[in-house]
gemmi code that builds the backbone of each chain (N, CA, C; Angstrom):
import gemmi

chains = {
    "A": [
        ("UNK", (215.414, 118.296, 101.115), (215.575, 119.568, 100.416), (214.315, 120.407, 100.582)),
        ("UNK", (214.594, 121.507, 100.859), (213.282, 122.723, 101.108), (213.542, 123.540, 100.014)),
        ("UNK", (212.411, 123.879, 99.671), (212.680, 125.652, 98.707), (211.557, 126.364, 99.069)),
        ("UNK", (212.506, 127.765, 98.902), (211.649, 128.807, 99.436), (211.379, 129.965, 98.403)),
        ("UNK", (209.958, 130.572, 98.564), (209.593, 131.178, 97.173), (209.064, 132.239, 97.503)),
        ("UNK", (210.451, 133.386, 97.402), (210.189, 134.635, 98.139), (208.816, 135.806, 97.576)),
        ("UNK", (207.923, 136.166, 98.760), (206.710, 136.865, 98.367), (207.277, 138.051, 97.132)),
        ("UNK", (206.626, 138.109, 95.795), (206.872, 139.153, 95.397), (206.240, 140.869, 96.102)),
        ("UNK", (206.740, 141.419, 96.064), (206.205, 142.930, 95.822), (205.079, 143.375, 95.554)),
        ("UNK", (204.326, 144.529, 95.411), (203.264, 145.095, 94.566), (204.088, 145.714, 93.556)),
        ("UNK", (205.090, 145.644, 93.396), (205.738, 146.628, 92.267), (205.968, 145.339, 91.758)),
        ("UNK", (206.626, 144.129, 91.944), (207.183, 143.415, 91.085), (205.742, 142.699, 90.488)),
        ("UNK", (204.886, 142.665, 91.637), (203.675, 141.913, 91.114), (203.032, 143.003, 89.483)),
        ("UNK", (202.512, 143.870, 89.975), (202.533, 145.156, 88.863), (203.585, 144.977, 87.648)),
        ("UNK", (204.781, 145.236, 87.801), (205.761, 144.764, 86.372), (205.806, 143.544, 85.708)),
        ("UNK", (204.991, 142.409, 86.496), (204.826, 141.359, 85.767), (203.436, 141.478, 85.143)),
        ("UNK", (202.204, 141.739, 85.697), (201.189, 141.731, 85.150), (201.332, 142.792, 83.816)),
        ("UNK", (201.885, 143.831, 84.423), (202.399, 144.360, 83.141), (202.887, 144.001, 81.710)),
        ("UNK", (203.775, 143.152, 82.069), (204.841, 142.235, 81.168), (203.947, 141.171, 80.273)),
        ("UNK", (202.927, 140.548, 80.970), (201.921, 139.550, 80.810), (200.890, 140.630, 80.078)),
        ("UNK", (199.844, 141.580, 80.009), (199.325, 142.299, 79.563), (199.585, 142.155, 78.089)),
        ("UNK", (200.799, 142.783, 78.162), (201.510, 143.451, 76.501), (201.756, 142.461, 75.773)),
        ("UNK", (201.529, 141.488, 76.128), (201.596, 140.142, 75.361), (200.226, 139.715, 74.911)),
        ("UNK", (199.457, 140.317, 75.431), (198.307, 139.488, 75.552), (197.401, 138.355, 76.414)),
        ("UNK", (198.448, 138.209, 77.169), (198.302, 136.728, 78.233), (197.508, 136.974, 79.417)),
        ("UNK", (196.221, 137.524, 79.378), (195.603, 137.974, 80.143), (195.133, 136.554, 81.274)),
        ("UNK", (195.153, 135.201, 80.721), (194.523, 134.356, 80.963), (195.825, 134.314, 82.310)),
        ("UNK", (196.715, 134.372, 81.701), (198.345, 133.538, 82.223), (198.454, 134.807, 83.751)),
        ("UNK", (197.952, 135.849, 83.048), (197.877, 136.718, 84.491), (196.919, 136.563, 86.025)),
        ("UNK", (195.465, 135.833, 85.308), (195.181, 135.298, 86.175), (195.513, 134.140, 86.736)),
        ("UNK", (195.977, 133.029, 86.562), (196.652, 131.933, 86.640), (197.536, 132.123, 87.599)),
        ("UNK", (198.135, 132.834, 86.818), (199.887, 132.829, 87.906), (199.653, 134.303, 89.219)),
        ("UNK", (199.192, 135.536, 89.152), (199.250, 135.954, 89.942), (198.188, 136.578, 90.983)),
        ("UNK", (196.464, 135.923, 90.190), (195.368, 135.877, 91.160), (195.149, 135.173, 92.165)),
        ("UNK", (194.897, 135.783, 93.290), (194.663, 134.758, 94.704), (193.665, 133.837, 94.435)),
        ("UNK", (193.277, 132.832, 95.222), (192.190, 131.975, 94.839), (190.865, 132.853, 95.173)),
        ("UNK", (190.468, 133.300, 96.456), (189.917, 134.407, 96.314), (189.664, 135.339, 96.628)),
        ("UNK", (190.248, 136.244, 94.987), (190.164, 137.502, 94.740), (188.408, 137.700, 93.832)),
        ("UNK", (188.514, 139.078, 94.356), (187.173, 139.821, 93.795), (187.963, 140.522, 93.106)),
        ("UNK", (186.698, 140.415, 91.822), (186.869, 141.484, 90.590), (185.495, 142.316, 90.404)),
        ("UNK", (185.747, 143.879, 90.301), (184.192, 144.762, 90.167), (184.311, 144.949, 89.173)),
        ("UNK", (183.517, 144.998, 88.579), (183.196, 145.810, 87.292), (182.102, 147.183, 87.412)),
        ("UNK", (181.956, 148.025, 87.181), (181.221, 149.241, 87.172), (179.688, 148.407, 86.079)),
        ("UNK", (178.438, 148.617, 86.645), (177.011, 148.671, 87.085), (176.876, 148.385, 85.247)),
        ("UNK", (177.043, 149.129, 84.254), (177.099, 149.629, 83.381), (178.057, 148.319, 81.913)),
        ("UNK", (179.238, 147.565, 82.565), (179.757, 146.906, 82.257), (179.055, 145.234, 81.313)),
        ("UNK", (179.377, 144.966, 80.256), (178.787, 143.746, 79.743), (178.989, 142.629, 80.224)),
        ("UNK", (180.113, 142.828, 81.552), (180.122, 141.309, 82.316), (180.157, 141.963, 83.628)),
        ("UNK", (179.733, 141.102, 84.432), (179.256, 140.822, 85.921), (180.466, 140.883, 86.709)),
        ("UNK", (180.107, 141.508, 87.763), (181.281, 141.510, 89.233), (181.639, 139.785, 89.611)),
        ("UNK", (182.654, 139.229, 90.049), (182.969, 137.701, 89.982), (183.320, 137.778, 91.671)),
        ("UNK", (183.471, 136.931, 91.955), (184.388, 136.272, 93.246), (184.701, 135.150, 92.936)),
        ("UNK", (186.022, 134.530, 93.336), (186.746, 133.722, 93.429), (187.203, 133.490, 92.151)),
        ("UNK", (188.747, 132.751, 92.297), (189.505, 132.881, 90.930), (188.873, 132.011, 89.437)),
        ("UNK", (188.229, 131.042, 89.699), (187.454, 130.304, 88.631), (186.505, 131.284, 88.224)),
        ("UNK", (185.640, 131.882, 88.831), (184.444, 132.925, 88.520), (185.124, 133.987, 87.609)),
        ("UNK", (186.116, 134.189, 88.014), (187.052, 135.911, 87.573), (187.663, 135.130, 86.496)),
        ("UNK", (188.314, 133.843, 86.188), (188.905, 133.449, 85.327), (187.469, 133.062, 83.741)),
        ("UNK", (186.216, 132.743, 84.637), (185.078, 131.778, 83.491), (184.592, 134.071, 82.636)),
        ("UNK", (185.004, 135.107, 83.827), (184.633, 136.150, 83.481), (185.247, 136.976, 82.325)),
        ("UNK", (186.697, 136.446, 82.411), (187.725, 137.258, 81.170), (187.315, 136.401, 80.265)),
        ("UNK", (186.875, 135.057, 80.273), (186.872, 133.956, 79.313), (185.759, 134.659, 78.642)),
        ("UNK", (184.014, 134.825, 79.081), (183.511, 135.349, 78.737), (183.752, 137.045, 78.164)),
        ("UNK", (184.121, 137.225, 78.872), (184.613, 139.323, 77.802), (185.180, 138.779, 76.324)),
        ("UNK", (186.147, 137.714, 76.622), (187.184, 137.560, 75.081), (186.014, 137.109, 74.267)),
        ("UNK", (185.211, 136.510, 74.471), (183.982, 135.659, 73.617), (183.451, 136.871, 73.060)),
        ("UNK", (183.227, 137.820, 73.711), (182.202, 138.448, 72.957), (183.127, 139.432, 71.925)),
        ("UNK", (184.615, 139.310, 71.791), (185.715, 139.910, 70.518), (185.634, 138.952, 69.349)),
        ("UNK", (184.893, 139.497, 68.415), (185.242, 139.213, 67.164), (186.428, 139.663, 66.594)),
        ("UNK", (187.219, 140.852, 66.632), (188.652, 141.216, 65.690), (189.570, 142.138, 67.068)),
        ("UNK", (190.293, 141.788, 67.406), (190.880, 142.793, 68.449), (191.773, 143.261, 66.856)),
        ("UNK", (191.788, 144.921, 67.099), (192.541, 145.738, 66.083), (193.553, 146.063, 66.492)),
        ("UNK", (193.752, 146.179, 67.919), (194.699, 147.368, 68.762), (194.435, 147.184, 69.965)),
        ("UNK", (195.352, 148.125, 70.729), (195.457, 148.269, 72.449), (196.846, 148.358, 73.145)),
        ("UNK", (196.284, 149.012, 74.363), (197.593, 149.646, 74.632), (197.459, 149.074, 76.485)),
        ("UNK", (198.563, 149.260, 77.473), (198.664, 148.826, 78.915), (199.653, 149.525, 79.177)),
        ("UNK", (199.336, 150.661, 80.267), (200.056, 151.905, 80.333), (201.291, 150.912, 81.598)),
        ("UNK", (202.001, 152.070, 81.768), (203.211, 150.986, 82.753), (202.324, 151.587, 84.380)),
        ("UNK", (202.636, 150.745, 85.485), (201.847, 150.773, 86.379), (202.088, 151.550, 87.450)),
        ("UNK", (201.186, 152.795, 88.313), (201.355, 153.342, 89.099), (201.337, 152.723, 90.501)),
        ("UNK", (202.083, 152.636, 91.090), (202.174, 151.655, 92.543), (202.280, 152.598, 93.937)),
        ("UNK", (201.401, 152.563, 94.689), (200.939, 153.059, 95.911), (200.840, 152.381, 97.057)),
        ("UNK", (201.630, 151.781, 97.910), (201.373, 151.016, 98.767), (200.988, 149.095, 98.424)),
        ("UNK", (199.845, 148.836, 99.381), (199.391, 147.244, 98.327), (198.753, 147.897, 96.853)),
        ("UNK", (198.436, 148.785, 96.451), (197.700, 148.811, 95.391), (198.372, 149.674, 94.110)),
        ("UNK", (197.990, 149.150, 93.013), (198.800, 149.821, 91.714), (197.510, 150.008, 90.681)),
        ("UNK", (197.510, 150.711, 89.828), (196.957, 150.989, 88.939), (197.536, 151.208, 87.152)),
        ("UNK", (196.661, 151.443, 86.061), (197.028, 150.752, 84.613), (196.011, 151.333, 83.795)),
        ("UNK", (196.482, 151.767, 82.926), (195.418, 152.490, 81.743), (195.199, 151.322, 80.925)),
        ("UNK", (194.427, 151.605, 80.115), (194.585, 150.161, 79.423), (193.470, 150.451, 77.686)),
        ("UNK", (193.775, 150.105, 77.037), (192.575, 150.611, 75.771), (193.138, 149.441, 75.352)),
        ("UNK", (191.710, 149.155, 74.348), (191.450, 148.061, 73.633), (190.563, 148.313, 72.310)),
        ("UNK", (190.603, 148.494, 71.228), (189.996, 148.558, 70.346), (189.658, 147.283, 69.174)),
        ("UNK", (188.475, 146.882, 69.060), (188.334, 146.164, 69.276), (186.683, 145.814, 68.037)),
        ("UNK", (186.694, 145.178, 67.440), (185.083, 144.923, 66.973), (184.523, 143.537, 67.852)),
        ("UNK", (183.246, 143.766, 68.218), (182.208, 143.099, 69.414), (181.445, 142.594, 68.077)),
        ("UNK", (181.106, 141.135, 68.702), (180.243, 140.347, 68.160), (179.015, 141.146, 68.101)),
        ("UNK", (178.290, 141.597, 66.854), (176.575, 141.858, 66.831), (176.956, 143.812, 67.367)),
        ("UNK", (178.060, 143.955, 67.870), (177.899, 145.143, 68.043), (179.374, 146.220, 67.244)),
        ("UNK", (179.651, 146.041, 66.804), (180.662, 146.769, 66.028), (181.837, 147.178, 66.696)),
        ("UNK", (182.624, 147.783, 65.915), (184.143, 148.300, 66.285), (183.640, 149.281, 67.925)),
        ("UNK", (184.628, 149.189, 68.873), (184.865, 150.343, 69.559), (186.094, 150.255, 70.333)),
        ("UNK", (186.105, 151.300, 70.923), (187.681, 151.795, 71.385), (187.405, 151.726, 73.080)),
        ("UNK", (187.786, 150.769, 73.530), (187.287, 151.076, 75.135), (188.615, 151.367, 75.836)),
        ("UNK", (188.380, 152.522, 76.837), (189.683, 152.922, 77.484), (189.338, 152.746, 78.993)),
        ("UNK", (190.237, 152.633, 80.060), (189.357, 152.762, 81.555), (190.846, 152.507, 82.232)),
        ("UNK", (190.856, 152.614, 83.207), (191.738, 152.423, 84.595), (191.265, 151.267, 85.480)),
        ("UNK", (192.342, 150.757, 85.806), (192.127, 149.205, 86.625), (193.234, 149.557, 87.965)),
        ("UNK", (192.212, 149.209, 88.858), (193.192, 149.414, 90.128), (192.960, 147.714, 91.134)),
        ("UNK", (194.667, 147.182, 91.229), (194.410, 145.879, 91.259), (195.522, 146.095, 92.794)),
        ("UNK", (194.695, 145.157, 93.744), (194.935, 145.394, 95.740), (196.084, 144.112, 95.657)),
        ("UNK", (196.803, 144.359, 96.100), (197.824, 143.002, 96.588), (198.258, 142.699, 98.007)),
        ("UNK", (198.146, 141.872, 98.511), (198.343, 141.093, 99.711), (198.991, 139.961, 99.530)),
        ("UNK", (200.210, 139.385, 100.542), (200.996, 138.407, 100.193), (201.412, 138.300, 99.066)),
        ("UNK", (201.728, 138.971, 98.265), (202.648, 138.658, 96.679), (201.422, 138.387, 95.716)),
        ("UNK", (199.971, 138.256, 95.674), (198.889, 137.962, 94.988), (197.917, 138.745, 94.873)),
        ("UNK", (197.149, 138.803, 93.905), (195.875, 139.763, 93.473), (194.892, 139.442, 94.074)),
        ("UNK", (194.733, 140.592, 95.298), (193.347, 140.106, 96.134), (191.897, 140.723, 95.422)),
        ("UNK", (192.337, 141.690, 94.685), (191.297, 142.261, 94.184), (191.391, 143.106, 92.743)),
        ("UNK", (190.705, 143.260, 91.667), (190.730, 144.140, 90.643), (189.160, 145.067, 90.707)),
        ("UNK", (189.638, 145.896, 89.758), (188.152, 146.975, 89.842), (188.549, 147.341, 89.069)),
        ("UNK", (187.445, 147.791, 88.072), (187.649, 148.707, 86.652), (186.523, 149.847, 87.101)),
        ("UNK", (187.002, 150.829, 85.895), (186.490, 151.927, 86.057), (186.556, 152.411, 84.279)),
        ("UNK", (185.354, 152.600, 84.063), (185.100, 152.893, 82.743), (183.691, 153.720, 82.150)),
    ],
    "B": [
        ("UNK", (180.476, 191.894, 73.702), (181.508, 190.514, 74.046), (181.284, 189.068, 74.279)),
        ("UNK", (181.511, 188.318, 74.066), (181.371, 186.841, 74.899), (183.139, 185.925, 75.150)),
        ("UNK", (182.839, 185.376, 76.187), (184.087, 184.330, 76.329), (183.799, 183.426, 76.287)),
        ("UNK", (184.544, 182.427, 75.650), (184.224, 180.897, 75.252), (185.364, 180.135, 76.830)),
        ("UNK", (184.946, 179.282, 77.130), (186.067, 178.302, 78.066), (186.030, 177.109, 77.414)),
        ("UNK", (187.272, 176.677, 77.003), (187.633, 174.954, 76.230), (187.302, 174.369, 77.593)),
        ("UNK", (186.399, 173.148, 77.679), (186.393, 172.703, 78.463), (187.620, 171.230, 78.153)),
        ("UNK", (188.089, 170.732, 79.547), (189.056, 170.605, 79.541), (189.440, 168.897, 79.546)),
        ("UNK", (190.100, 168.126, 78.510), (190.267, 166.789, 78.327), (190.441, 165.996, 79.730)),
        ("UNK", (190.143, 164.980, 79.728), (190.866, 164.234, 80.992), (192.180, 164.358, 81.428)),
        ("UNK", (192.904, 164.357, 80.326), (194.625, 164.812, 80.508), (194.628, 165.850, 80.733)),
        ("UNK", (194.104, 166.781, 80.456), (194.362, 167.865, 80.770), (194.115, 168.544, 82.027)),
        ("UNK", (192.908, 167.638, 82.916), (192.617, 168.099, 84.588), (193.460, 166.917, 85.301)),
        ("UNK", (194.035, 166.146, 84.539), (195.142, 165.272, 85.504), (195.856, 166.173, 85.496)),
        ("UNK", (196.642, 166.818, 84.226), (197.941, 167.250, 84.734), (197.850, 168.695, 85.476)),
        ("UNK", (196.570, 169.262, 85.917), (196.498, 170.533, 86.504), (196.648, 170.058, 87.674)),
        ("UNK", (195.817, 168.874, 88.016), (195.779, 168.065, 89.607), (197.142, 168.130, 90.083)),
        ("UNK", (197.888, 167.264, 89.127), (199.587, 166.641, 89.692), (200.581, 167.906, 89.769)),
        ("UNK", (200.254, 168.824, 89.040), (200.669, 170.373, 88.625), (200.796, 170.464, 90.515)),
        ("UNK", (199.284, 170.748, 90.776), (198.882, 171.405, 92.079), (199.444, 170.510, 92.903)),
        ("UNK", (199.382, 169.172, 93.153), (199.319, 167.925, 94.621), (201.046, 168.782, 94.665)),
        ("UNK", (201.709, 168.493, 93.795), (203.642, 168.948, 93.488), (203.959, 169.920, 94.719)),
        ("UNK", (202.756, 171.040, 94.578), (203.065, 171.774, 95.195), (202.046, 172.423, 96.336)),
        ("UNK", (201.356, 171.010, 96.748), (200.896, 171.028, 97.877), (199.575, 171.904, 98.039)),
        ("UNK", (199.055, 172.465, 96.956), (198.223, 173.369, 96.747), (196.537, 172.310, 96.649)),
        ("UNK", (196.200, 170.979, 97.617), (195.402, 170.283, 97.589), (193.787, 171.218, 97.516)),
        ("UNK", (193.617, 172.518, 98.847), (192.522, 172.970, 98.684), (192.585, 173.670, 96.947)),
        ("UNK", (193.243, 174.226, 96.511), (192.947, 174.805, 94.727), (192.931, 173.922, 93.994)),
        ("UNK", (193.403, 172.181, 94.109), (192.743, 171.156, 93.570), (190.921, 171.374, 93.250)),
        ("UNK", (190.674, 171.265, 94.658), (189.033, 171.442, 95.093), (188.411, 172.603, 94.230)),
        ("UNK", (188.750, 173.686, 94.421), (188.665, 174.718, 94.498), (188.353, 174.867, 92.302)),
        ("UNK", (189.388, 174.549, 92.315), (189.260, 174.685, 90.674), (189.186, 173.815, 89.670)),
        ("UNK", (188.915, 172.489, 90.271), (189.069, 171.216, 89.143), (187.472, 169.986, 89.465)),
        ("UNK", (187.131, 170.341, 91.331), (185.763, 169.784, 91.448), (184.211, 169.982, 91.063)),
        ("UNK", (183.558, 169.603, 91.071), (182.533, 169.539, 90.435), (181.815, 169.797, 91.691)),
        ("UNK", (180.531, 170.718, 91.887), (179.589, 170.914, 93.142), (179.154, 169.446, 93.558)),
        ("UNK", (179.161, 168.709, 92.140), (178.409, 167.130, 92.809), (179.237, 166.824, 93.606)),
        ("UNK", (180.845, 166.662, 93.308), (181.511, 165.660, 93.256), (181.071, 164.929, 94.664)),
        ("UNK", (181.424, 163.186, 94.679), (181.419, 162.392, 95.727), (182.962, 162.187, 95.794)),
        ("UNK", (183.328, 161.535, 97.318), (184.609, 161.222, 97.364), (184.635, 160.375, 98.311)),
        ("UNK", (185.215, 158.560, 97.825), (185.131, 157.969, 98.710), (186.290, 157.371, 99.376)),
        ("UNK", (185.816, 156.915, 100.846), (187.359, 156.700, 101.245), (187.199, 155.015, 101.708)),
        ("UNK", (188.363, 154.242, 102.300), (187.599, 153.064, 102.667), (187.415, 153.236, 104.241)),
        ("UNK", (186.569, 152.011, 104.126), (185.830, 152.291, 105.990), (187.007, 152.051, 106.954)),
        ("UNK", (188.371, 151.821, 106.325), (189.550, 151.895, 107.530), (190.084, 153.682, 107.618)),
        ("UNK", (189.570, 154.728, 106.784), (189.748, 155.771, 106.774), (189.991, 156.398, 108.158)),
        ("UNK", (190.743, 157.564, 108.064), (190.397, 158.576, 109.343), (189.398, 159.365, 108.864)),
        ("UNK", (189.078, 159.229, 107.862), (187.962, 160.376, 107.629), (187.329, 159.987, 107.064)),
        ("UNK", (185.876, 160.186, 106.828), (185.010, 159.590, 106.291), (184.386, 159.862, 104.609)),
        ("UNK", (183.637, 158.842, 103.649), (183.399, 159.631, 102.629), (182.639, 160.653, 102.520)),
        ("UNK", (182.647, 161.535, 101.409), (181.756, 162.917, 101.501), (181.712, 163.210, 99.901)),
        ("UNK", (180.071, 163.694, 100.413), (179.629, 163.970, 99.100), (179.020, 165.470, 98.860)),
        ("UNK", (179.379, 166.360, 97.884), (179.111, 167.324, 97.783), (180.427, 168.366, 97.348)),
        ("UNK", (180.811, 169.542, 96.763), (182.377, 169.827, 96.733), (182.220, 170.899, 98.197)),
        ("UNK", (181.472, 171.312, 99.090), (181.390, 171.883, 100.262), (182.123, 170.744, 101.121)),
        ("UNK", (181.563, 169.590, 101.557), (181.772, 168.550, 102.157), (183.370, 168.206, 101.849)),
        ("UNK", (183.155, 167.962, 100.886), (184.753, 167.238, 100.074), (185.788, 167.683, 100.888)),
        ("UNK", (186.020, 169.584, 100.355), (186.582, 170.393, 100.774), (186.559, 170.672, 102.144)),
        ("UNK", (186.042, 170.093, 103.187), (185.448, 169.957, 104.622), (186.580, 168.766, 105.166)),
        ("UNK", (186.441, 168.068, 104.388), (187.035, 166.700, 104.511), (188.118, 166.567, 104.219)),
        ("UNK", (188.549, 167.622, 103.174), (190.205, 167.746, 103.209), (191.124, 168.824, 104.219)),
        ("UNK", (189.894, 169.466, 104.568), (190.859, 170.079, 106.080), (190.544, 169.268, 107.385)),
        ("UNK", (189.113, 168.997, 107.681), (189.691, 167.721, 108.964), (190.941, 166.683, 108.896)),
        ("UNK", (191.289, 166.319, 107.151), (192.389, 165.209, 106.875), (193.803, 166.297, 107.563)),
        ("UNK", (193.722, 167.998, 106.534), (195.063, 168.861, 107.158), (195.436, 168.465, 108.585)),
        ("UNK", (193.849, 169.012, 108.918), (194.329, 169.313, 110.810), (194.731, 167.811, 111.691)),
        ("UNK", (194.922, 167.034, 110.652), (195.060, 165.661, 111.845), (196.484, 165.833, 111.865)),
        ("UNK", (197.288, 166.360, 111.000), (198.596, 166.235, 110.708), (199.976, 167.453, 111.364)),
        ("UNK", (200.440, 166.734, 112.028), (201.331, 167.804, 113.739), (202.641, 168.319, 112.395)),
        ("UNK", (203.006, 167.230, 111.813), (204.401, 167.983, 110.991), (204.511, 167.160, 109.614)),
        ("UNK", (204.430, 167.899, 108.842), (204.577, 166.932, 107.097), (206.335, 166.807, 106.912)),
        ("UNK", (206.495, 165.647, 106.534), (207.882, 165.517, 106.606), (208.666, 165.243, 105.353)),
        ("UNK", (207.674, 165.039, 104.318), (207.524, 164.747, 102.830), (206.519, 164.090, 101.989)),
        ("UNK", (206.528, 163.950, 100.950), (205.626, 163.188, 100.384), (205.969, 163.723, 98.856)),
        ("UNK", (205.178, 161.886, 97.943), (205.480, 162.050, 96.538), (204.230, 162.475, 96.021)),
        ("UNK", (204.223, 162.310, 94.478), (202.487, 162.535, 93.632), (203.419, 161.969, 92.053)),
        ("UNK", (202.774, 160.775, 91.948), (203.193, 160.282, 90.902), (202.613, 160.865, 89.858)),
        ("UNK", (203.029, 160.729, 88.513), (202.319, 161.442, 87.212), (201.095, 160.372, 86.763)),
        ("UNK", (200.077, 161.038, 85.970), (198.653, 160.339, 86.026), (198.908, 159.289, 84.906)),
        ("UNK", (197.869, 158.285, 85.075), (197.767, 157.329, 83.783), (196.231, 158.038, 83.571)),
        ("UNK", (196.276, 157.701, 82.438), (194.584, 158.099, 81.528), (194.110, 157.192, 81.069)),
        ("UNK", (193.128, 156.975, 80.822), (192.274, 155.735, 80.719), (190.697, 156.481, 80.489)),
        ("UNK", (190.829, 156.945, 79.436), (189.078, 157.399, 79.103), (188.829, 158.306, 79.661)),
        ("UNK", (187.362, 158.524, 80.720), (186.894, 159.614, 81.173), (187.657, 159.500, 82.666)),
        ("UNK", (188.784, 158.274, 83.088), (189.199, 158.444, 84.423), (190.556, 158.344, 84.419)),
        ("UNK", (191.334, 158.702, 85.321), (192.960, 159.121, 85.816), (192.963, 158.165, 87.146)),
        ("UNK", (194.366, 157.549, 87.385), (194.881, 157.272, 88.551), (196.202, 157.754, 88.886)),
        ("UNK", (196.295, 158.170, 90.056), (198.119, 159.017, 90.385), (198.553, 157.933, 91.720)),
        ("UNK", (199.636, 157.646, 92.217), (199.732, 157.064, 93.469), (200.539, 158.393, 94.121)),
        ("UNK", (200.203, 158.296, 95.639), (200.465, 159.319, 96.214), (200.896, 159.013, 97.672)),
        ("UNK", (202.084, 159.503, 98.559), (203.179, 159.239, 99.544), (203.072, 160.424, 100.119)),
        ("UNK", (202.450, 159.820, 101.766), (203.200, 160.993, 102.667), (203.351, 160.556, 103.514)),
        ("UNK", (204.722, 161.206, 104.440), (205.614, 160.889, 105.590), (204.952, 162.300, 106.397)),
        ("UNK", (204.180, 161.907, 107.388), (204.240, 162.492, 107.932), (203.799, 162.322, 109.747)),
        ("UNK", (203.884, 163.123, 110.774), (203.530, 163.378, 111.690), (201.973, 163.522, 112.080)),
        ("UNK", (201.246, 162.431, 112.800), (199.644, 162.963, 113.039), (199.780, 163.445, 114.730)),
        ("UNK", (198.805, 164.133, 114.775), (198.765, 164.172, 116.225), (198.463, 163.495, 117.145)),
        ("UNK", (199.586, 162.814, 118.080), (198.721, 162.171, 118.843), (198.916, 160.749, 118.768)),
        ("UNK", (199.481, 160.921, 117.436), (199.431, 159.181, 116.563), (201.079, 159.127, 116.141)),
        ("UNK", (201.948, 159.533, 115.900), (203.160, 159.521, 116.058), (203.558, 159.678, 114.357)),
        ("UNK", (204.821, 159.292, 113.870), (204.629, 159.497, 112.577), (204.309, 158.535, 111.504)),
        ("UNK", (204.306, 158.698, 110.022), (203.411, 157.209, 109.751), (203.936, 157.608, 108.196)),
        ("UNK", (204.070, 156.722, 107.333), (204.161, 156.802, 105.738), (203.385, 156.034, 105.101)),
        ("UNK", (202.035, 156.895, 104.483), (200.952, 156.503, 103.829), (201.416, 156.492, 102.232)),
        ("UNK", (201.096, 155.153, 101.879), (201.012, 155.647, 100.021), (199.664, 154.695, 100.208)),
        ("UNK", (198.848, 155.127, 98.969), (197.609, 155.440, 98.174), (197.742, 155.482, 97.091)),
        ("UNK", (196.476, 154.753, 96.386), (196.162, 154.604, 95.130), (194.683, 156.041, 95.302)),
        ("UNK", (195.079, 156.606, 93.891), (193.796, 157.797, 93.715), (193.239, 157.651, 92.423)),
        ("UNK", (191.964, 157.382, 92.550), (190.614, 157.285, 90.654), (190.174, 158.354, 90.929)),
        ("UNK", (190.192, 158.999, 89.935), (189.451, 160.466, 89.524), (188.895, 160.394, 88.649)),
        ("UNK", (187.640, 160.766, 88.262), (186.465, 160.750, 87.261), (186.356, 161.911, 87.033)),
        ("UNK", (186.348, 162.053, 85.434), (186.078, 163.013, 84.767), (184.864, 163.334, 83.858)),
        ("UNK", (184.119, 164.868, 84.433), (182.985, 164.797, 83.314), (182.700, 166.453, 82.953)),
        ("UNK", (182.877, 166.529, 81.494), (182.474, 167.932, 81.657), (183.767, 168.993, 81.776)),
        ("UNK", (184.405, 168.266, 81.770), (185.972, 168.996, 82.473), (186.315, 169.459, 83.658)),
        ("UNK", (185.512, 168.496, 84.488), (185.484, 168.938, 86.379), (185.654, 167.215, 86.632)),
        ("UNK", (186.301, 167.413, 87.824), (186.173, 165.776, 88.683), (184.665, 165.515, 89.650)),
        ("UNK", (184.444, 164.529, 88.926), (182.845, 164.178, 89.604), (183.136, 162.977, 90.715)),
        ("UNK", (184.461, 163.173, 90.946), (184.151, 161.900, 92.142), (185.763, 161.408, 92.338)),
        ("UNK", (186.190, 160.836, 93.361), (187.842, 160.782, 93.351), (187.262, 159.513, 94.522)),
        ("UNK", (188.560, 158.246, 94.570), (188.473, 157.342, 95.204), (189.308, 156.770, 95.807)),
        ("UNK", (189.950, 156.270, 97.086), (190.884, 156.205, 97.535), (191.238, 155.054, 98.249)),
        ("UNK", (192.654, 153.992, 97.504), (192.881, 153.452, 97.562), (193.677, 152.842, 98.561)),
        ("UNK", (194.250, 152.352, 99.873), (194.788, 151.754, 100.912), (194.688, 151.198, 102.096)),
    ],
}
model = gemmi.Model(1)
for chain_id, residues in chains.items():
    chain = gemmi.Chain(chain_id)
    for i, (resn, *xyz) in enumerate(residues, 1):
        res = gemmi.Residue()
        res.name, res.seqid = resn, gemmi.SeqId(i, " ")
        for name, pos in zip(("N", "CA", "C"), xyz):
            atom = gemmi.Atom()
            atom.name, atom.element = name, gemmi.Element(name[0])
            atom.pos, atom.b_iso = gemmi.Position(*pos), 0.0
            res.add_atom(atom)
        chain.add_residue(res)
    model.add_chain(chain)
structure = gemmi.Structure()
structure.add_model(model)
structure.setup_entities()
């Protein structure tokens, strides 16, 4: 017996990360639809570091959630899809350990190749 | 006398952008929504290269015109917002010279400051 496990889309990849987002399952998004390795940027300015490879990008969201003391709110806009690449609004409001409530908003533009997340980048 | 100008939300120079791309009006993009800084980058598989300056920019969006023998269509998705930045995905079918015909979609980040775009980035 063979099975075959047809490449998703950038749109279907996008409506799932989507789907996964609004839940919260940010972890489950890298898991299931990050390449092993994908690069993630973060802008210069950012409280966590640019990563490579999926353990690095996975130990990196692990670290961002650490530093949430109360998530209040947040929103994950539905996704604009352009070729391999789609993009996502995204706000999070939020109180930070040692640093208080804030409202962070930014755009994430995430590259797909073969049905998987070769790359994310924020912009904030 | 004096005149006051509202300077203008992030949503509010997305939707002048998508207003204009609709109707093909890309140089009055430049023209009325860039910033003298602005940078604009492309990736190094580009036909055209990045440029910095809104002289340059605007330089760079007519070497992109003149590559093109016959436009045959193209989309401009509506913006997501995300703070001080916007992403639109954007489709064109068209004819290059020389190069036969081709259907580009693109991911586009636009940065907002001031109520001008300080920088646009381009995704494919």
């Amino acid at each position: 017996m063979t099975t075959t496990q047809k490449t998703m889309t950038t749109q279907e990849v996008a409506d799932r990360l989507v789907e996964l987002m609004r839940i919260g399952q940010v972890q489950q998004v890298q898991e299931e639809l990050y390449a092993d390795d994908v690069t993630s940027t973060e802008p210069s300015h950012s409280p966590v570091a640019s990563a490579k490879g999926k353990i690095a990008v996975m130990q990196k969201g692990a670290e961002f959630a650490g530093m949430i003391e109360t998530r209040h709110g947040g929103s994950f806009s539905d996704a604009v899809v352009g070729g391999r690449y789609f993009s996502c609004a995204m706000t999070l409001d939020a109180t930070f350990k040692g640093k208080g409530r804030m409202n962070l908003e930014e755009i994430c533009v995430f590259e797909v190749k073969d049905g998987k997340i070769v790359s994310d980048q924020f912009f904030f």
